[in-house]
DRENDOMAR-416275 format. One record per residue (C-alpha): residue in one letter; x, y, z. Coordinates in nm, 2 decimals, always signed. Example, Ala and Ser with C-alpha at 12.3 -4.5 7.8 and 13.67 -1.06 7.14 Angstrom:
% residues 2
aa->A&u->+1.23&v->-0.45&w->+0.78
aa->S&u->+1.37&v->-0.11&w->+0.71
//
This chain:
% residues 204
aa->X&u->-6.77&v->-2.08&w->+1.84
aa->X&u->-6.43&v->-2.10&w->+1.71
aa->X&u->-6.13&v->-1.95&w->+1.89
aa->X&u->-6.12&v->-1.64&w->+1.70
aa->X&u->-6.53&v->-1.58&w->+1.68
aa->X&u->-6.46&v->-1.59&w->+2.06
aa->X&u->-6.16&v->-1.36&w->+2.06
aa->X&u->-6.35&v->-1.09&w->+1.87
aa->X&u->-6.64&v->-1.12&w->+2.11
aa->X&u->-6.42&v->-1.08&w->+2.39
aa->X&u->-6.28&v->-0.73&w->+2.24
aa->X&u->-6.60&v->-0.63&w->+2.18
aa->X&u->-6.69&v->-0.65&w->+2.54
aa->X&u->-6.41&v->-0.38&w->+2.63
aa->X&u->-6.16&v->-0.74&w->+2.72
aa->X&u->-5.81&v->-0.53&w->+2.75
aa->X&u->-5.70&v->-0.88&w->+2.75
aa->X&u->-5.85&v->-1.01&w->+2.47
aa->X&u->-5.74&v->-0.67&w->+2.27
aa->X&u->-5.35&v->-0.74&w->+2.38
aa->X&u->-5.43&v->-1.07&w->+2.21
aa->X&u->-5.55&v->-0.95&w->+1.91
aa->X&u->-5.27&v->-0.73&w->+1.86
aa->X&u->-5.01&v->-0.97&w->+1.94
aa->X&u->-5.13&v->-1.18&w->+1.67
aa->X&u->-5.19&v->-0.93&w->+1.39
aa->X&u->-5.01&v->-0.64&w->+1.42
aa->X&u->-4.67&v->-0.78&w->+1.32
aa->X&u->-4.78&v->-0.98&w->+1.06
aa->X&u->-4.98&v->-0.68&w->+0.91
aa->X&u->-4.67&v->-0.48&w->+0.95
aa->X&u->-4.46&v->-0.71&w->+0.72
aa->X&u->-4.78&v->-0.68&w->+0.46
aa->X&u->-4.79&v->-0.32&w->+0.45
aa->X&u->-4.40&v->-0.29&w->+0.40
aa->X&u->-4.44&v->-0.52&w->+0.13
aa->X&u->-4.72&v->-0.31&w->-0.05
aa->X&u->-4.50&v->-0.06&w->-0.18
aa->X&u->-4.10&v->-0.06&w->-0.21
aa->X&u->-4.15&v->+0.31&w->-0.13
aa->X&u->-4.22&v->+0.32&w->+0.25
aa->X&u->-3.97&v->+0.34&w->+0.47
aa->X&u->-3.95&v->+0.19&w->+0.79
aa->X&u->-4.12&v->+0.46&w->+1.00
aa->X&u->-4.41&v->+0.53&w->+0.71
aa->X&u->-4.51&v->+0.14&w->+0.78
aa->X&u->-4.53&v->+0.23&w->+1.17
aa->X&u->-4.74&v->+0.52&w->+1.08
aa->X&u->-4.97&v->+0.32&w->+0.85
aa->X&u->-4.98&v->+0.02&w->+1.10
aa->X&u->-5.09&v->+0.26&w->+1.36
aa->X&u->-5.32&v->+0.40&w->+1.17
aa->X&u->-5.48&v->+0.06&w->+1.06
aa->X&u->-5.53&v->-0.04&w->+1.41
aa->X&u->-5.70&v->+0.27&w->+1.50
aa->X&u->-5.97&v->+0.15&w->+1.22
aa->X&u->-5.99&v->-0.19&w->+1.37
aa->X&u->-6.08&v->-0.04&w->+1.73
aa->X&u->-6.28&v->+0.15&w->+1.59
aa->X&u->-6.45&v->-0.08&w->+1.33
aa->X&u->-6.45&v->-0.45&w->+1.45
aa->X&u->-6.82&v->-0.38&w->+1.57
aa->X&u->-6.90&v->-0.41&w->+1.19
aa->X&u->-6.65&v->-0.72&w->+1.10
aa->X&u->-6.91&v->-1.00&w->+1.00
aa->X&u->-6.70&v->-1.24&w->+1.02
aa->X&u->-6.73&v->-1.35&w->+0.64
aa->X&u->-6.37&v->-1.33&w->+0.60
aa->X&u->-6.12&v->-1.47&w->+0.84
aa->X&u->-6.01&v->-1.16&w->+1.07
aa->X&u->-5.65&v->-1.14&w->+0.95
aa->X&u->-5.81&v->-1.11&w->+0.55
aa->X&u->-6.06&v->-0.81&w->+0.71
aa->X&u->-5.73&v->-0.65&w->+0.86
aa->X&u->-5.54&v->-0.68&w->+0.57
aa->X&u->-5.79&v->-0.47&w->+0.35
aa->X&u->-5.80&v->-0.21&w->+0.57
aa->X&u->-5.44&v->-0.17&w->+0.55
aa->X&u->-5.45&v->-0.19&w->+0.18
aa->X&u->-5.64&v->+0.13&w->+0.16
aa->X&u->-5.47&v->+0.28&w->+0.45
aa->X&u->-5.16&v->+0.21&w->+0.23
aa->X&u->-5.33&v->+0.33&w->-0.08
aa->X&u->-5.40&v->+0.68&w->+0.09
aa->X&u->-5.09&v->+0.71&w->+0.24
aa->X&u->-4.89&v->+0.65&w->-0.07
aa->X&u->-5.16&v->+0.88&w->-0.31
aa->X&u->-5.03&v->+1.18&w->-0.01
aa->X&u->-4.67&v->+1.11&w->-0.05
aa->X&u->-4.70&v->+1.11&w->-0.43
aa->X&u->-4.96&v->+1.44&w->-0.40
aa->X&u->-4.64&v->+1.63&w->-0.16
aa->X&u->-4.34&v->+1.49&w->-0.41
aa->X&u->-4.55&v->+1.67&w->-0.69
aa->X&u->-4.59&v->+1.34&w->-0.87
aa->X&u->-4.29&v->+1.14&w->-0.79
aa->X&u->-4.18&v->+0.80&w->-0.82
aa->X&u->-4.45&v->+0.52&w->-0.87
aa->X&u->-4.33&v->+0.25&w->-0.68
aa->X&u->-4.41&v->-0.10&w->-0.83
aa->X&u->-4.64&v->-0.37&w->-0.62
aa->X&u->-4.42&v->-0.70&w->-0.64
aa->X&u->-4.63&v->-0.97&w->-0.60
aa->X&u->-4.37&v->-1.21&w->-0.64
aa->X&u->-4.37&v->-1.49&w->-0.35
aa->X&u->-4.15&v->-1.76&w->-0.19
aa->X&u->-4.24&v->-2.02&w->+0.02
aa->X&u->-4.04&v->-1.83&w->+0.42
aa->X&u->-3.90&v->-2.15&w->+0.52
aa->X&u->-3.77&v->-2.35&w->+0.21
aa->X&u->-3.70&v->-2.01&w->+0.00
aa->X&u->-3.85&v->-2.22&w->-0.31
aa->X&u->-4.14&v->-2.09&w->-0.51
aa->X&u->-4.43&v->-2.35&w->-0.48
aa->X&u->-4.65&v->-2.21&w->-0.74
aa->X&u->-4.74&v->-2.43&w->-1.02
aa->X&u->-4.55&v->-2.25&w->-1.38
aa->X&u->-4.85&v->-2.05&w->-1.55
aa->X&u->-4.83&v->-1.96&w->-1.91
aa->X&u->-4.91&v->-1.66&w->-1.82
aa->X&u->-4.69&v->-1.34&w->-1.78
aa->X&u->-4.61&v->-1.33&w->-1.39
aa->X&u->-4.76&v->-1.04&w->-1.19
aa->X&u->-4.42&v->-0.87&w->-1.15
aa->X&u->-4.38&v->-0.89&w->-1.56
aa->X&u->-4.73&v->-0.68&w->-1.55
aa->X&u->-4.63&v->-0.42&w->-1.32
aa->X&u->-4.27&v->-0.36&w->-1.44
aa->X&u->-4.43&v->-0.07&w->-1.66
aa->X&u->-4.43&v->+0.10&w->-1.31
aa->X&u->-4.84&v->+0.09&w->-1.27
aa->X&u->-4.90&v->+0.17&w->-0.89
aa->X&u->-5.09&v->+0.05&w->-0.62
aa->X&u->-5.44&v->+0.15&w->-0.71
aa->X&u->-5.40&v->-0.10&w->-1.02
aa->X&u->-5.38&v->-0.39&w->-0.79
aa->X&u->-5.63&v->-0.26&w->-0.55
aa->X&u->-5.87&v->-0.20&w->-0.85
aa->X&u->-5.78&v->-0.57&w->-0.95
aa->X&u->-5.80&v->-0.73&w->-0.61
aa->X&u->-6.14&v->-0.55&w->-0.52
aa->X&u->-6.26&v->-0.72&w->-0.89
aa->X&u->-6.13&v->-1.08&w->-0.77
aa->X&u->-6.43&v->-1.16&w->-0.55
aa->X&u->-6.37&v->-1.37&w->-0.27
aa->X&u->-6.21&v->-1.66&w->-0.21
aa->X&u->-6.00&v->-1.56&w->-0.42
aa->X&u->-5.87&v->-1.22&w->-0.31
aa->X&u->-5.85&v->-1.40&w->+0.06
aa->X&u->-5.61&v->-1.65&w->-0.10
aa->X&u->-5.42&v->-1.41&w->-0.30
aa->X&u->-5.39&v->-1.15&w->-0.01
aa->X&u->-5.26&v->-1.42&w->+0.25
aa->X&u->-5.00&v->-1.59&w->+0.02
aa->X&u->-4.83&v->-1.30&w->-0.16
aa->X&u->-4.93&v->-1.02&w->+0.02
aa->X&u->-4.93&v->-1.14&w->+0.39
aa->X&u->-4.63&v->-1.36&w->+0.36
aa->X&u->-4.85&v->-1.66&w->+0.45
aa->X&u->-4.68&v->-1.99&w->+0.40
aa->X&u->-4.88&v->-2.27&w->+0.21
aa->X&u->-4.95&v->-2.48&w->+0.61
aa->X&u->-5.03&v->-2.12&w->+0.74
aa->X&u->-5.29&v->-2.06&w->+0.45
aa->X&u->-5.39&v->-2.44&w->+0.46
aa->X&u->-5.47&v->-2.40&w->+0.87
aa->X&u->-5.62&v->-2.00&w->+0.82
aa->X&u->-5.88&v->-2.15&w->+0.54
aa->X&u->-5.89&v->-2.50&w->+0.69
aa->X&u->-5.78&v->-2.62&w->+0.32
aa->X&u->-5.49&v->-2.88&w->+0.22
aa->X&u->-5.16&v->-2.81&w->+0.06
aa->X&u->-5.28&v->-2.96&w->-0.28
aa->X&u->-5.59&v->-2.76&w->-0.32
aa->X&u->-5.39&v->-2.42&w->-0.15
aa->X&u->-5.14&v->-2.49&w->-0.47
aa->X&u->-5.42&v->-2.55&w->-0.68
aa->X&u->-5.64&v->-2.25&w->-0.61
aa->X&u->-5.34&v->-2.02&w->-0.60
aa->X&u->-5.23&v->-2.10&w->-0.89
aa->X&u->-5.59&v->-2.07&w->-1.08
aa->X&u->-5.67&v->-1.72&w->-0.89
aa->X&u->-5.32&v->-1.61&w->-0.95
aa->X&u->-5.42&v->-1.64&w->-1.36
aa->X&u->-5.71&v->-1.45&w->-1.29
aa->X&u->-5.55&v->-1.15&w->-1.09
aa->X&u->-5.25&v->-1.18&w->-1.38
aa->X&u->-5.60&v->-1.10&w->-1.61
aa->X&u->-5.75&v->-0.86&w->-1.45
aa->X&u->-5.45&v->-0.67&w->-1.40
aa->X&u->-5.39&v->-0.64&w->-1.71
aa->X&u->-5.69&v->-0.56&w->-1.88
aa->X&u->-5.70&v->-0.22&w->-1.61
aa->X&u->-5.35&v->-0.17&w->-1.75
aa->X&u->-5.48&v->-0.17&w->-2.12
aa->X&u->-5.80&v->-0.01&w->-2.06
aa->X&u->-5.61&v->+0.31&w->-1.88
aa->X&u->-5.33&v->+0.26&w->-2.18
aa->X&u->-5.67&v->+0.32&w->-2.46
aa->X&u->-5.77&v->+0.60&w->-2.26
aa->X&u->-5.47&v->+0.80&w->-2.24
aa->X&u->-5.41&v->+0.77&w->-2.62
aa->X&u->-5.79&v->+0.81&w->-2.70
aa->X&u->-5.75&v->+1.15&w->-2.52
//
């Protein structure tokens, strides 16, 4: 059983211990994902959410499978935690701002960007028309897996390629590698949401 199979087990006992653990190692991290979901929130809005996303993981770790590595589980809870939050803020503004979803990404220690150049327009390029979050979401929950792990780690979770590379026991090369081939597919589905709402809206 590896070290976090065991740690999950041990919250799942009622380990206060094991809980303080679990929360030491995810709850900043998941609070640096959230703020980066939406150039909207403000500091005390990603508290909020971040409380709120640990509430769901007391509550629902009984039902983690463990198909995903914990952290990826976490992070999707958050992303719909962030999804409602925002849809409220948006339903009390009466429709204000959309904020966009960057999902541009730099490497935290070098500051470069390790991605290999796509010929495809970058993510940022598909959401400058201001499309929200639920685009992405819609997008993301399309990907499948491992692709949406990947995707939600690098750019999403601020991951660094070694810190992917060690979460999905993979090696720089083939972190680059898949990144840069499920990048192209998010870039894809993303934008054939974007069109498909656009045909709607003008077929109405």
């Amino acid at each position: 059983m590896d070290a976090e199979a065991e740690l999950v087990r041990q919250c799942l006992r009622g380990d206060t211990r094991a809980w303080d653990d679990l929360f030491d190692q995810h709850y900043a991290v998941t609070g640096r994902f959230i703020f980066q979901l939406s150039s909207s929130l403000a500091q005390e809005d990603v508290e909020e959410i971040c409380q709120e996303v640990f509430l769901s993981v007391v509550k629902h770790l009984p039902s983690f499978g463990g198909k995903s590595r914990l952290q990826t589980w976490i992070f999707r809870i958050a992303v719909n935690q962030t999804r409602d939050y925002v849809e409220k803020q948006r339903a009390a503004k009466r429709g204000g701002g959309v904020a966009p979803l960057s999902l541009q990404a730099e490497d935290p220690e070098s500051g470069l960007t390790l991605d290999p150049p796509s010929t495809a327009p970058s993510p940022d390029l598909l959401l400058a028309a201001r499309e929200d979050l639920a685009v992405v979401t819609r997008a993301l929950e399309q990907l499948g897996e491992p692709c949406r792990e990947i995707i939600e780690l690098r750019y999403f979770g601020d991951l660094s390629y070694d810190e992917i590379g060690e979460s999905l026991q993979l090696n720089l090369k083939t972190v680059s590698s898949r990144l840069s081939k499920c990048r192209d597919k998010l870039e894809a589905l993303t934008r054939a949401i974007i069109l498909r709402e656009k045909s709607l809206r003008t077929s109405v």
